[in-house]
C-alpha positions in Angstrom: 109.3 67.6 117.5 109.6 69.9 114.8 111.0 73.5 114.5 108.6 76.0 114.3 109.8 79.3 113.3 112.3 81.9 115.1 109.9 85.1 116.5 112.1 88.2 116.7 110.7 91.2 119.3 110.2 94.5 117.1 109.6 97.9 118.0 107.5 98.0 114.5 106.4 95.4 112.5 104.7 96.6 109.7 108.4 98.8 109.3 110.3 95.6 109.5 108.5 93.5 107.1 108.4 96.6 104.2 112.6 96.5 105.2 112.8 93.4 104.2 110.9 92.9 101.2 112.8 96.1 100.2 116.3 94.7 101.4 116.1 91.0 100.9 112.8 90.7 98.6 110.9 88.3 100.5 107.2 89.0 99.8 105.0 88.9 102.7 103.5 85.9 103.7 100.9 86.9 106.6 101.0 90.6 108.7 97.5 90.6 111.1 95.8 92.9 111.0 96.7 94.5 114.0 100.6 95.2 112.6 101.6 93.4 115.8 102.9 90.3 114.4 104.3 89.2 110.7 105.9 86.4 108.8 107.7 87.1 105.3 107.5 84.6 103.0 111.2 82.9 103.5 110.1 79.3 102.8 110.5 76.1 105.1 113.0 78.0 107.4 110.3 80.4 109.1 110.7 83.4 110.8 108.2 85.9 112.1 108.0 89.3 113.6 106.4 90.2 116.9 105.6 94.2 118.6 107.6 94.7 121.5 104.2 95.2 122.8 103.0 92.1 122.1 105.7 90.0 123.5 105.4 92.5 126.8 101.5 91.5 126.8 102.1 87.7 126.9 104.5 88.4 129.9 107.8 87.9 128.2 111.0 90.0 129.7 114.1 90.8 127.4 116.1 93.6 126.1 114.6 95.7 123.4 116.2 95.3 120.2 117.6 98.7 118.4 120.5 99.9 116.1 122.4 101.7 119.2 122.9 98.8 121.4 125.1 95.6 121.0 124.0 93.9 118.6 121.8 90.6 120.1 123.7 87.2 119.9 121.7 85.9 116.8 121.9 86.6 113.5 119.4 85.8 110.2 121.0 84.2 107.5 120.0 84.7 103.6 122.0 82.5 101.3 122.5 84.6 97.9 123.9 83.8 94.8 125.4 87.1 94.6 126.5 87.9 97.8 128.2 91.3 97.0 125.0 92.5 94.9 122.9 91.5 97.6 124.8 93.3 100.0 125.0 96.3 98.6 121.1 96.6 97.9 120.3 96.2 101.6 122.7 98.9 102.9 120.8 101.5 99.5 118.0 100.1 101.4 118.6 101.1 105.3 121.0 98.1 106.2 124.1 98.7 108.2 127.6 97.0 107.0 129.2 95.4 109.8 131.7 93.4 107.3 131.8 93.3 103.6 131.6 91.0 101.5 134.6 88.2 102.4 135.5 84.9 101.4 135.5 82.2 104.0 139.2 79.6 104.0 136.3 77.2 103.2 135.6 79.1 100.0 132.1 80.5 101.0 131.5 84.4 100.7 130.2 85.9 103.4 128.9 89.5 104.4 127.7 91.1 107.6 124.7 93.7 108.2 122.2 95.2 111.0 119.0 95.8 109.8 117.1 98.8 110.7 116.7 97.1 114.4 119.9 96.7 114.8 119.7 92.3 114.0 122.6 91.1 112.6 122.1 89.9 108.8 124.4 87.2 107.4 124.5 86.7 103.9 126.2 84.3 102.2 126.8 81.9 99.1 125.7 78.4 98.9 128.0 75.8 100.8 129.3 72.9 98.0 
């Protein structure tokens, strides 16, 4: 078996994947047509957006992700080079800072976000 890809439930898709190209800079690599689902281009590790609409249709229950709840209990990870830089081009971009920029006892630096549906963002520096 082989991982797939990580789908995260949206209320807008097409909003999310401009976010992120703007945020992060991933280019897109597939939105249909219909808006309702997208993938940006993050290489091997996958991840894709879904509508909240389209999960509903396919008969999946959960709690709508948004910026005034609880954050959910995942995060998406970007490792950056700059962590700080990075960090502070996603909030000028619509991110919100949950914990700056830190370094880690291990040595790794290490930032926190929401993005504009309230998903916790790590960011971080490479490990070794």
């Amino acid at each position: 078996m082989q991982f797939g890809y990580t789908i995260v439930y949206v209320p807008d898709v097409e909003s999310t994947m401009v976010f992120y190209k703007n945020a992060f800079s991933p280019e897109e690599h597939f939105l249909h047509e219909s808006k309702q689902y997208g993938e940006p281009n993050t290489g091997n590790t996958k991840i894709a957006f879904a509508s909240n609409s389209l999960a509903q249709s396919n008969g999946v229950n959960f709690i709508e992700n948004n910026t005034q709840n609880t954050a959910p209990g995942i995060e998406i990870a970007f490792i950056a080079e700059d962590v700080k830089q990075v960090y502070q081009h996603a909030i000028s971009q619509g991110a919100i800072t949950v914990k700056a920029p830190s370094t880690k006892p291990w040595g790794q630096e290490v930032a926190y976000l929401r993005d504009i549906n309230g998903i916790i963002v790590e960011l971080c520096s490479p490990m070794g």
